[in-house]
Every structure is written in structure tokens, then in C-alpha cells.
C-alpha positions in Angstrom: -23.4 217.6 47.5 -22.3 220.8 45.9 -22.6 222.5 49.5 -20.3 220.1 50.8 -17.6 221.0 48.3 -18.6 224.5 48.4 -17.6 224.1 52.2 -14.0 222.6 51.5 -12.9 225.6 49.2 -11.0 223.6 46.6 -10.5 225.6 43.3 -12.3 224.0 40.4 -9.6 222.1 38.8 -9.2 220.2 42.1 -12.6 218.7 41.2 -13.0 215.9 38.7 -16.9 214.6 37.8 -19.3 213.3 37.5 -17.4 209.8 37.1 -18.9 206.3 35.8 -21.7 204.7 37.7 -25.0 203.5 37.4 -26.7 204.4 40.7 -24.4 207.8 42.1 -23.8 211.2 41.0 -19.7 210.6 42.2 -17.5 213.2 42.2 -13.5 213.1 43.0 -12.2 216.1 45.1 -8.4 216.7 46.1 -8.2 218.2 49.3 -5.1 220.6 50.7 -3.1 220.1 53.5 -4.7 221.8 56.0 -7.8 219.4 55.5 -7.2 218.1 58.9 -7.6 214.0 57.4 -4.8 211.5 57.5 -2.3 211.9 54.0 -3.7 208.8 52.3 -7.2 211.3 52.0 -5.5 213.8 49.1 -8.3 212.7 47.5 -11.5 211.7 48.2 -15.0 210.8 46.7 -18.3 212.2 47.3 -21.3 210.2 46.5 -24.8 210.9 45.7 -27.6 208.8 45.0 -29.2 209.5 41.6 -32.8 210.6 41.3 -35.4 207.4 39.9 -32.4 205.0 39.5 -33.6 201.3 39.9 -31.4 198.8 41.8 -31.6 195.7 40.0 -29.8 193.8 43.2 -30.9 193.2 46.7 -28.9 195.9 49.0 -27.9 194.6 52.7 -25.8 197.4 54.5 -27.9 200.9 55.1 -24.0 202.6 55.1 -21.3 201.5 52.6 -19.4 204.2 54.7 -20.2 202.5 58.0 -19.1 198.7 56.6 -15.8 199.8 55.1 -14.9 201.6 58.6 -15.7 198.0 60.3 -13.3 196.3 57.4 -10.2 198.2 58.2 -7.1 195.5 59.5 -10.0 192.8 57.8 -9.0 193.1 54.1 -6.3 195.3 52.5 -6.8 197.8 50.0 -10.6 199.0 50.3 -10.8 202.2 50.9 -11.5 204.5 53.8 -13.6 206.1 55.3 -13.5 209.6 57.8 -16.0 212.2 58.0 -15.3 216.1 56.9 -17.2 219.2 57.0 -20.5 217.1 58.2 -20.1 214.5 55.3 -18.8 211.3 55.0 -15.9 211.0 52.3 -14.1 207.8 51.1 -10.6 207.7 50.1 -10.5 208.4 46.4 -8.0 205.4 45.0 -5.9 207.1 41.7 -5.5 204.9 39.1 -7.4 202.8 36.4 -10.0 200.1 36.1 -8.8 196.4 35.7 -11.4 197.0 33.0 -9.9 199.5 31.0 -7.1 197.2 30.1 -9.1 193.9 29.5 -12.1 192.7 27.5 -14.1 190.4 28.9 -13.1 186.8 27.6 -9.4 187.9 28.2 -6.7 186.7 30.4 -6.5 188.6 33.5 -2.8 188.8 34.8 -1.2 186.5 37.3 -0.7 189.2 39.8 -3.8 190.2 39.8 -5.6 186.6 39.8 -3.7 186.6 42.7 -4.6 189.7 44.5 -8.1 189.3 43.9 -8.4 185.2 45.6 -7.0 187.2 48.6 -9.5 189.4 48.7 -12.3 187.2 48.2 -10.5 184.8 51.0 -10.1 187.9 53.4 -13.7 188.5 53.1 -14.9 184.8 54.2 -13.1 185.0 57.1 -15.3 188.1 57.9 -17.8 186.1 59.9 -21.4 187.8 60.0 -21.4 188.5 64.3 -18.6 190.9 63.2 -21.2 193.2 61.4 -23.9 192.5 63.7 -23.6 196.2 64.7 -24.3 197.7 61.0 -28.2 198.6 60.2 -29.6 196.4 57.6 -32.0 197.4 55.1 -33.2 194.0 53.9 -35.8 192.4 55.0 -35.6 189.8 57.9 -38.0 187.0 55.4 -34.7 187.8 52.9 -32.1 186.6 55.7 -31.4 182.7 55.4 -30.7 181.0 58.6 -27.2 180.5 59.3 -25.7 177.7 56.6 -29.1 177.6 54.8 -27.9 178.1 51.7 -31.3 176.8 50.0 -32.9 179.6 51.5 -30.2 182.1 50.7 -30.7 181.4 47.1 -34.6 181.2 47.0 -34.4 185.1 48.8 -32.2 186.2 45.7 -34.8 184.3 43.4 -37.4 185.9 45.3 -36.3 189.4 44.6 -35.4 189.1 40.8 -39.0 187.4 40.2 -40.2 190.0 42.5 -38.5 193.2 42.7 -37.2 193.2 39.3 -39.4 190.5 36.4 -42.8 191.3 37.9 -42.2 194.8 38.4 -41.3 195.6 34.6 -43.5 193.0 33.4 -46.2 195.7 33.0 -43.9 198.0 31.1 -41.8 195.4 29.1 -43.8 192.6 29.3 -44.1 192.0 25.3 -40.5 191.9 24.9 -40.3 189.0 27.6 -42.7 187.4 26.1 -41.4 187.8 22.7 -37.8 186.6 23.6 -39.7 183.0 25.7 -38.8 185.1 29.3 -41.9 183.8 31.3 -43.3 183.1 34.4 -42.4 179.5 34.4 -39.1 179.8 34.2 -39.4 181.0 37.7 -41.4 178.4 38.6 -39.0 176.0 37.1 -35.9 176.8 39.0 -37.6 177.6 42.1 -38.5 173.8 42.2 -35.2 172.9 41.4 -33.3 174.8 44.1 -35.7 173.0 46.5 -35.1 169.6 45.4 -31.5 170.1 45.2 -31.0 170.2 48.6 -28.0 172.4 48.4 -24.7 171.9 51.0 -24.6 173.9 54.3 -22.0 176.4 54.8 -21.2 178.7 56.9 -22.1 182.6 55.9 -19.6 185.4 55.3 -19.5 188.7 54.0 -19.9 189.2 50.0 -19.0 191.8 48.5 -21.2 190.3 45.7 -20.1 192.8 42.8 -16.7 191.8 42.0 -16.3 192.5 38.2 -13.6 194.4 36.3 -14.8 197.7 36.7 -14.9 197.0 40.8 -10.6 196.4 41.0 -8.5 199.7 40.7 -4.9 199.2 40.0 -3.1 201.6 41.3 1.0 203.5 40.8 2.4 200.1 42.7 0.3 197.9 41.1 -2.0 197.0 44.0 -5.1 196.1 43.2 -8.5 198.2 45.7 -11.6 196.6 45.5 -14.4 199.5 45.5 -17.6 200.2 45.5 -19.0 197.7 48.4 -23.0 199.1 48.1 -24.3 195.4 47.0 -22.7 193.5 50.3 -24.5 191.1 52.2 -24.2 188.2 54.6 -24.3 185.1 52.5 -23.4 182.0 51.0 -19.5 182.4 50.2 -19.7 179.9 47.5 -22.5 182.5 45.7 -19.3 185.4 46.0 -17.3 183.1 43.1 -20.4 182.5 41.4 -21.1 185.8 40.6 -17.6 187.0 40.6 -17.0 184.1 37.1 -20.2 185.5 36.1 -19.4 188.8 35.7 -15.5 188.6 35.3 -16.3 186.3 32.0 -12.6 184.5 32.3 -11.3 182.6 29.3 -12.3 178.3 29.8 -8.8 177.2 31.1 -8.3 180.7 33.1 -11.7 180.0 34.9 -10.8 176.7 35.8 -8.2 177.7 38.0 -9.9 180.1 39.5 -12.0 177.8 40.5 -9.9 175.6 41.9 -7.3 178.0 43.6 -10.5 180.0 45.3 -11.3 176.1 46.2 -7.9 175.7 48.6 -7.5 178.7 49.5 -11.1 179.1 51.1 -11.4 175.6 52.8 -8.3 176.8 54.2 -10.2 180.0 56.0 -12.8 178.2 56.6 -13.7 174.3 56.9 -17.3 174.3 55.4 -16.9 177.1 53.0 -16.3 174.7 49.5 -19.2 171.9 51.0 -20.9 170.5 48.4 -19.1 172.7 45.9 -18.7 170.6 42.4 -22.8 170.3 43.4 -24.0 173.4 44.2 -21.8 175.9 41.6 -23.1 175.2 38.7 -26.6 176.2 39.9 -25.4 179.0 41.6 -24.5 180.4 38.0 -27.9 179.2 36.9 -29.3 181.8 38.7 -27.1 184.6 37.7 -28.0 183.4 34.0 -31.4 183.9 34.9 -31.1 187.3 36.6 -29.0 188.5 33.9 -32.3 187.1 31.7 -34.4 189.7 33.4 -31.5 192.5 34.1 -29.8 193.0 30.5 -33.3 192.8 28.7 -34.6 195.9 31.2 -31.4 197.6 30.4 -30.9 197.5 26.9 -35.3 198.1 26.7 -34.5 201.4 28.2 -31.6 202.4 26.7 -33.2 201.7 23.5 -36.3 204.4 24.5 -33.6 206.9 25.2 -31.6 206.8 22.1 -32.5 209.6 19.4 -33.7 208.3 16.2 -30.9 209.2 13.8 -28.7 206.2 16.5 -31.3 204.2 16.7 -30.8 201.6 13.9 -26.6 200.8 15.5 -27.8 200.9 18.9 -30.8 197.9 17.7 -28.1 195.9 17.2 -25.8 196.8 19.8 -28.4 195.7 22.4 -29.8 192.8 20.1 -26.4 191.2 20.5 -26.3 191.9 24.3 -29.6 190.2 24.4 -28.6 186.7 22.2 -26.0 186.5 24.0 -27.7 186.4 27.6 -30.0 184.6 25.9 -27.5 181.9 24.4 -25.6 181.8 27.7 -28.8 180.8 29.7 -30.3 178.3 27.1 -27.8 175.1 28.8 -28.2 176.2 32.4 -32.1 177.0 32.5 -32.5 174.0 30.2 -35.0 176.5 27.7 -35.7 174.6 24.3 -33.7 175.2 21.5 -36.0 176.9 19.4 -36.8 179.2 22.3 -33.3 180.9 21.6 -33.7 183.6 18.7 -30.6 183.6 16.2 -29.1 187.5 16.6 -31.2 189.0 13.6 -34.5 187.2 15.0 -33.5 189.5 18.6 -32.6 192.4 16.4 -36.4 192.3 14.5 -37.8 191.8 17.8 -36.3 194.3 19.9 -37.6 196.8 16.9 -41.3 195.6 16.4 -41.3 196.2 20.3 -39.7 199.5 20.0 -42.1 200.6 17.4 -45.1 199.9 19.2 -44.3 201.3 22.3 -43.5 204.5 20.3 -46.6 204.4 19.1 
């Protein structure tokens, strides 16, 4: 990536990074006028992926580039996409987080609420023949027939159990085991999604990220939606499961939510809320239970990175990111009461397993 920007020959202070993000080395470039791109390109973003960085969801889409290109005229305010010097550059969008002016639990403003229905609407009109043309990267068992929602959400099951429990169960296995994350809970819910017999409804695009940090407000008070790497063909009810999930919106704020994504998507599309006072609520089960497996991997390995003299505030930093996954999931995964540690039981746990991995 530094070759690419080498080739642009933009002065130092027209480069700003590495920014924020889990899975790219992202770096924002302004670009002069004689860059040969359309205005709306002073700026733009150059990604690269990080070394040994685990993806904790299942990607779709080989190109984010390649999808946003097919989204222009489909839903305003993502960004775009043009290639330059050999490289393909996003438009850079100036301005600040949705994020970085709310904690989770806090109202989000009307006109935002507002901005960000239509953009979840605009993308369940994007039916899934309209990205036939895109190469996929998951695998062809992972793709539900069309409407099959049950098998939609056994494939995302199948790749936490998978891709993300089993394969740090070796490394972090005691600390599941210590915090009642087993096996059967697997088991469990897998039985329960095929008994439930879920609604059919016709697949759209997902964006399937949509949290704080994901909406850019910008001078005019527009709100972007960015980074579209986790985007699949899916369920579209599974879109406002994990968008309340992640967006964590006050009771009577959610509520609305709920119900205005309710009208305004059964207007786009006539199958798209079947089944939905049914099916939601075990929709969020699962993120619950992925966010189980997720946060616990997280904080586990930010706590082997943090230097000793920090060690003791970041124990209970994590220990309360940890109860309260923990507490969250205990009514939607049905665990046992007792199963649920109180936050200085998760704070002595977390540090008996951190001293004897040290050791």
C-alpha cells in the first residue's frame, strides 16, 4: 500500500493513518486536482488487510470494491468506488462516527433513525439476481435456498460453532468452560431453530454490520453507511436483528424501530416482515449466542496482550464486557441461573485463567 501512495505524490500531511478498524491497515489520502477522478474523490481510502487477523463473521462478497460499484443509483450515501494508479480507492467520507456522539443505550436522533430505516429499506429492495455477477467467497453448503430462512440461520450457527467456538476451544477452552459456554448450547439451539420452523421470506442484500461506528455523519448532516466487507445474501429480517443487537437502542426507542422497519419493509417487499413477531426474537438469540463465543475470544486476547503494570483495570474492564454478554444471553439461551457468574465471580475467573496460561 505504501507504493500506491508513493505513486500519487501527495505530501505527507495529505495523509492521515492508520485509522480505527479491526481487520485493515486504512489509510485516508487527499488527492490534488489533477488526480484525473470525479470531485467527490478529494479524498479517498486505501485499505489493507492486516496480517493474522481473525474474522469472527462469515464474509460473502470476494470485492467490497466490486459490490459498492453495483450499488450506485441502489442506496444513497455509500461510497464509491474508481480505480487509480492500479489500485482501487473508495471515496473517503469527512466527518464523524454516529458513535462518537452516542453511547450505546442512548437515544439516537430522529433524523438519523430516519436515514438509517431508509437505508436498510434501500437494501431489501436489492434483490440477490442483481449481484449474481459478484464472486462469492462462501461456500455453496453456507447458501440457503431462496426464502429458507431455517437454513439461513443454521449456516450462521454452523460457522460460529465451527469457524469460531471449536476453533478457539483448544486455546481458550478453560475459560468457556469456566464461564458454562459449552458444546450443548450448540446443540440446544440448533434443535430449536429446526423445530421452529421459521417463516419464508424472500432474500436481499445485508449489509449485516450496521452499528454506530458503521454511519458517518457528515458537514450536511447526511448520514454514509461504510464499511460493507460482512455483506451477504440473506434473510432481511436477520439485517434488524443484528442491526438492535449491535445499535443497543434504549426499550421504547427499539420499539419503534421495530415497528417503523416493520411498514416500511412490507412496503418494498410483501414477504419481507412474514412470520416476524415469531421469528425475531430468535434471530437475536443467535446474535446472543455469537456474541457468547465473540466477546469472550476478544477480551481473552486482549487480556494476553496487556502489560502487567495495566493488567489489574483491564481484568475488570473485560470482566464486565463478559457479565454482561453473559447476562444478556441468560433469558434468550434459556442458561440456568446459577450458570450466570455475578461480575467479581467473571473478574476471578478471567484471572485464574490468565495466570495459568502465563504459566
Amino acid at each position: 500500500m505504501e507504493q500506491t501512495i508513493a505513486r500519487l505524490n501527495v505530501v505527507p500531511g495529505d495523509i492521515v493513518g492508520p485509522l480505527k478498524g479491526n481487520h485493515h491497515e486504512t489509510y485516508a489520502v487527499r488527492l490534488g486536482p489533477d488526480s484525473g477522478l470525479p470531485p467527490h474523490f478529494a479524498w479517498v481510502k486505501f485499505k489493507d488487510p492486516r496480517a493474522h487477523v481473525f474474522w469472527f463473521d462469515r464474509r460473502c462478497f470476494k470485492s467490497e470494491g466490486l459490490l459498492l460499484k453495483s450499488l450506485r443509483g441502489r442506496i444513497n450515501n455509500v461510497p464509491d468506488v474508481e480505480s487509480l494508479s492500479g489500485a482501487t480507492v473508495q471515496q473517503f467520507i469527512e466527518g464523524h462516527t454516529l458513535g462518537s456522539t452516542r453511547s450505546p443505550g442512548e437515544t439516537v436522533p430522529k433524523q438519523y433513525i430516519d436515514q438509517i430505516l431508509e437505508r436498510i429499506n434501500q437494501a431489501v429492495s436489492v434483490e440477490p439476481y442483481e449481484l449474481s455477477h459478484l464472486e462469492r467467497i462462501c461456500s455453496k453448503r453456507d447458501r440457503a435456498g431462496a426464502g429458507n430462512t431455517g437454513d439461513f440461520l443454521l449456516g450462521l450457527l454452523r460457522y460460529t460453532d465451527k469457524k469460531v467456538y471449536r476453533q478457539f476451544r483448544g486455546e481458550y477452552g478453560q475459560l468457556f468452560d469456566a464461564l458454562s459456554i459449552r458444546r450443548p448450547l450448540f446443540r440446544r439451539f440448533r434443535k430449536t431453530v429446526k423445530s421452529h420452523r421459521m417463516a419464508s421470506r424472500s432474500f436481499s442484500l445485508l449489509h449485516a454490520d450496521l452499528h454506530s461506528e458503521n454511519f458517518i455523519i457528515d458537514d450536511f448532516d447526511q448520514l454514509w453507511v461504510i464499511d460493507w466487507e460482512l455483506a451477504m445474501i440473506g434473510d432481511p429480517l436477520y439485517e434488524l436483528a443484528t442491526h438492535l443487537h449491535l445499535m443497543k437502542y434504549p426499550g421504547e426507542q427499539e420499539k419503534e424501530v421495530r415497528e417503523r422497519w416493520r411498514e416500511a419493509a412490507g412496503d418494498t417487499r410483501f414477504d419481507a416482515t412474514a412470520g416476524m413477531d415469531e421469528d425475531l426474537p430468535l434471530l437475536l438469540a443467535y446474535k446472543q449466542l455469537q456474541s457468547l463465543c465473540t466477546d469472550v475470544v476478544r477480551q481473552a486476547m486482549t487480556l494476553r496482550t496487556t502489560r502487567p503494570l495495566e493488567r489489574e483495570e483491564q481484568l475488570a474492564k473485560s470482566a464486565g464486557v463478559i457479565h454482561e454478554v453473559l447476562h444478556q444471553a441468560g433469558e434468550s439461551l434459556k442458561l440456568p441461573i446459577d450458570t450466570v457468574p455475578s461480575p467479581a465471580a467473571v473478574n476471578s475467573i478471567c484471572a485464574n485463567w490468565l495466570t495459568r496460561t502465563s504459566r
